[in-house]
C-alpha angles and dihedrals in degrees: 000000000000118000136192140181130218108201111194117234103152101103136092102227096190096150085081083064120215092115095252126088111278103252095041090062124092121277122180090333098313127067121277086250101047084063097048096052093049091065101067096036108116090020095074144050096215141012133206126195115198106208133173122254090242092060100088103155091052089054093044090055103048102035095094102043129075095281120111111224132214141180122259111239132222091270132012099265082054088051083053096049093046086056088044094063097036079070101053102089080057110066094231118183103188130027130191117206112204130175105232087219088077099074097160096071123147136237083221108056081038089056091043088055096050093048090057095055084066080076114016134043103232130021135175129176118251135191114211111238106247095169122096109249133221138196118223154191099199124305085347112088103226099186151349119249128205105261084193105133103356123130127185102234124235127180158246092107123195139217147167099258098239098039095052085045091046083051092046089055110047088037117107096215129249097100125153095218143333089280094064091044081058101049102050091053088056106265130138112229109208107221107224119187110277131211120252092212081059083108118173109211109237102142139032094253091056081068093068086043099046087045086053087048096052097032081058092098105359126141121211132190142190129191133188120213124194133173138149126189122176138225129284138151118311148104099245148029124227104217122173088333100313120105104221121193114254130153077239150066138209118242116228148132094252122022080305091225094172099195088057093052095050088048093049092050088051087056096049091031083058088042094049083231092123120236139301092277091066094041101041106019113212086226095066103097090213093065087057104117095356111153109251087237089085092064099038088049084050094051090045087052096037084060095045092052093050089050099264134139123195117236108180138350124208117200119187120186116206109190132107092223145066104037109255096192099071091049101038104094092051081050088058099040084052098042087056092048099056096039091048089231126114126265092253085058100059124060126202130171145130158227148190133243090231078243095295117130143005083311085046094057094044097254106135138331117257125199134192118183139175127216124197119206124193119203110249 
């Protein structure tokens, strides 16, 4: 059975303050939204993120991953249908609906709605009110009220595909959630247990207790690169993937692109697997000439394969000539490529000796660099 989840993005969400949309805002150091969609990443078949026409940079970023994109509507139930529909050229069976302000989600209340859906057509996690509650006028509680049988509803909330679109369509809005869509078109909707760090992100003190949820078991590295080559005859540099016109070249055993190397060593520095030199020997005569891309591609697997993400590169060239500015945005395009991350997620720059050094007299270039993984 394909499934697919719409995770809901379209909203402004200022109430958290901060002056940006919610789940465009920083969150134990990714977005809101990064660690949402990461959640769901591996359960599902599709996904589908539901974003508002004013946010630009977030369309510009995503429009080219795996990620189906929709159009926010007027009001939260339109967002939903939108998503609904992006799914329709995709034979979807289930769909989870989940709000991307929850970003602290769990594989395992994902995984219990699912499994309802085996028997039920709609299903939707729900914690049991434990707390007295009161009825008020303003700050004077005016009366007590019967928590028997009450839940504070979560999502992710799941469907049959055709029966929550069927819902969607015949309901007149208003609505409070999907579940409500569901039922007043007829269906049950199975209560499975939900998860009290579910937290929904309403105000900006939901952002400290939603850092201490997900810093709970994170695992966070840092690794240092460093790398120098010097200068030799040629036409033309290789600096972080872009060849970049010099009445010189950098001697090395590969394409000597020294950014690239540095980069590579903070990878395998963050990951404790030692440097390009222990994984690809420069006295191995099939590394001679090879394009830098090779070791940078291993260290990005290596890293996959150990349970890490990367988060964020920063490249530094160190060098008085040639000129790094002009270049810098196709190194970064290339860097991310590679790396399979997007452009805001890879730094490069530069900066001079003052003429001080081997970098100073033109010698050589010389890169550091630091790369940040994030346990996945």
């Amino acid at each position: 059975m394909t499934t697919a989840a719409i995770i809901v993005a379209a909203g402004r969400g200022l109430r958290a303050g901060g002056g940006t949309p919610k789940q465009w805002r920083p969150l134990a150091g990714r977005r809101v939204a990064d660690w949402t969609i990461d959640q769901f990443q591996g359960q599902v078949d599709q996904i589908v993120l539901v974003l508002s026409e004013d946010d630009r940079d977030a369309w510009a970023e995503f429009e080219n991953s795996d990620l189906i994109l929709a159009k926010g509507g007027s009001d939260r139930a339109g967002s939903v249908r939108n998503g609904l529909d992006a799914l329709l050229p995709y034979g979807v069976h289930r769909v989870l609906i989940h709000d991307v302000a929850r970003p602290c989600v769990d594989l395992q209340t994902i995984q219990q709605v699912l499994e309802a859906l085996e028997t039920h057509p709609a299903a939707a996690p729900g914690l049991t009110v434990t707390d007295a509650l009161w009825t008020g006028d303003g700050s004077i509680v005016t009366g007590t009220q019967d928590r028997t049988g009450l839940f504070a509803a979560q999502t992710p909330q799941g469907f049959h595909y055709d029966a929550i679109a069927s819902a969607h369509a015949a309901h007149p809005g208003g609505a409070a959630d999907d579940v409500e869509v569901a039922r007043a078109a007829g269906l049950d909707v199975a209560i499975v247990p939900g998860n009290a760090d579910n937290i929904k992100i309403t105000r900006p003190e939901d952002f400290a207790r939603a850092e201490r949820i997900l810093g709970t078991d994170m695992d966070v590295r840092l690794g240092n690169g460093y790398d120098v080559h010097r200068f030799g005859d040629g036409d033309h540099v290789i600096l972080c993937g872009v060849k970049v016109p010099h009445d010189r070249g950098l001697q090395g055993h590969s394409d000597a692109d020294v950014g690239m190397h540095a980069v590579t060593d903070a990878i395998y520095g963050a990951l404790a697997q030692g440097d390009i030199g222990q994984h690809f020997p420069p006295s191995d005569p099939q590394w001679k000439g090879a394009a830098s891309e090779i070791f940078l591609r291993h260290a990005v697997e290596l890293a996959g394969q150990m349970g890490y993400k990367i988060s964020n590169v920063d490249c530094t060239l160190v060098c008085e000539y040639p000129k790094i500015g002009p270049h810098a945005p196709a190194m970064r395009n290339e860097m991310a490529r590679i790396m399979d991350l997007s452009a805001d997620q890879v730094s490069v720059k530069a900066t001079t000796s003052e003429r001080l050094g081997f970098t100073g007299r033109s010698e050589g270039i010389a890169s550091l660099a630091t790369a940040c993984l994030v346990k996945s």
